[in-house]
C-alpha positions in Angstrom: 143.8 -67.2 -50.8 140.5 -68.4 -51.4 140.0 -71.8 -51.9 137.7 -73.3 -54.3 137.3 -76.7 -54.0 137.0 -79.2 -51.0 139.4 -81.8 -49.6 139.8 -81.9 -45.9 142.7 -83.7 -46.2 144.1 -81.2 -48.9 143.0 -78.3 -46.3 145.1 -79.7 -43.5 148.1 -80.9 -45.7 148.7 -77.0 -46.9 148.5 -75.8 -43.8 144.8 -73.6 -44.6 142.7 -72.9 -41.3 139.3 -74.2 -40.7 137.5 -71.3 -42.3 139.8 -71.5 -45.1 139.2 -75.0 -45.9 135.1 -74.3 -45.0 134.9 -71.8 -48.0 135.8 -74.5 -50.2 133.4 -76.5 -49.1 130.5 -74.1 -49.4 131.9 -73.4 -52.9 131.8 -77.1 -54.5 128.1 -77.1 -52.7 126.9 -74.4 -54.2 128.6 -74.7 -57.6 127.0 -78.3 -57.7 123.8 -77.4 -55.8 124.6 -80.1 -53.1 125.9 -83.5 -53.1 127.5 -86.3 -51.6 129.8 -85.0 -48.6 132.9 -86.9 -47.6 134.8 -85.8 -44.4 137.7 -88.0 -43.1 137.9 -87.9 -39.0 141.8 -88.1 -38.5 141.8 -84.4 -37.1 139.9 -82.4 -34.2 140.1 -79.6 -37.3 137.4 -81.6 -39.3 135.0 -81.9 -36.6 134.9 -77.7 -36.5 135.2 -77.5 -40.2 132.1 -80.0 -40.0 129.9 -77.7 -37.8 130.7 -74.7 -39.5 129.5 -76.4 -42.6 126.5 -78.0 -41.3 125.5 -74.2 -39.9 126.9 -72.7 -43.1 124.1 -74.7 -44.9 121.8 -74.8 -42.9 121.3 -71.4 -43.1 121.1 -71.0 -47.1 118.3 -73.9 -46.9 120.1 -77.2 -47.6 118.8 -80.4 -45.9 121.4 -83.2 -44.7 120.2 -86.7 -45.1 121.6 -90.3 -44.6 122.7 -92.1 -47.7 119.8 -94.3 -46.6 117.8 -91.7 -47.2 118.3 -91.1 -50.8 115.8 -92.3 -53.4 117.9 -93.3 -56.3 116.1 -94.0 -59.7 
């Protein structure tokens, strides 16, 4: 199954595997072209799922910044 949206929670919950649940993540990303990125750490899972993502993309040129580093007009 591929999954096409991104819920950590949702991931865990059906049981998906961290590469699974990291698809979906890349997907909303790159179907939104980036975003705000909400990660609950309940699980040992989402701390892999986090570093896959931030590797993920990193490598197709995304930047990560603080929400305190957001200019909002």
């Amino acid at each position: 199954d591929v999954v096409y949206k991104a819920a950590d929670w949702a991931c865990w919950a059906q049981k998906w595997s961290v590469q699974d649940c990291l698809q979906g993540y890349i997907n909303e990303t790159l179907k939104y072209d980036g975003g705000v990125i909400l990660m609950h750490d309940l699980r040992s899972s989402t701390a892999e799922l986090l570093e896959g993502y931030l590797e993920a993309m990193t490598a197709k040129g995304f930047e990560f910044v603080t929400l305190d580093e957001i200019e909002f007009n």
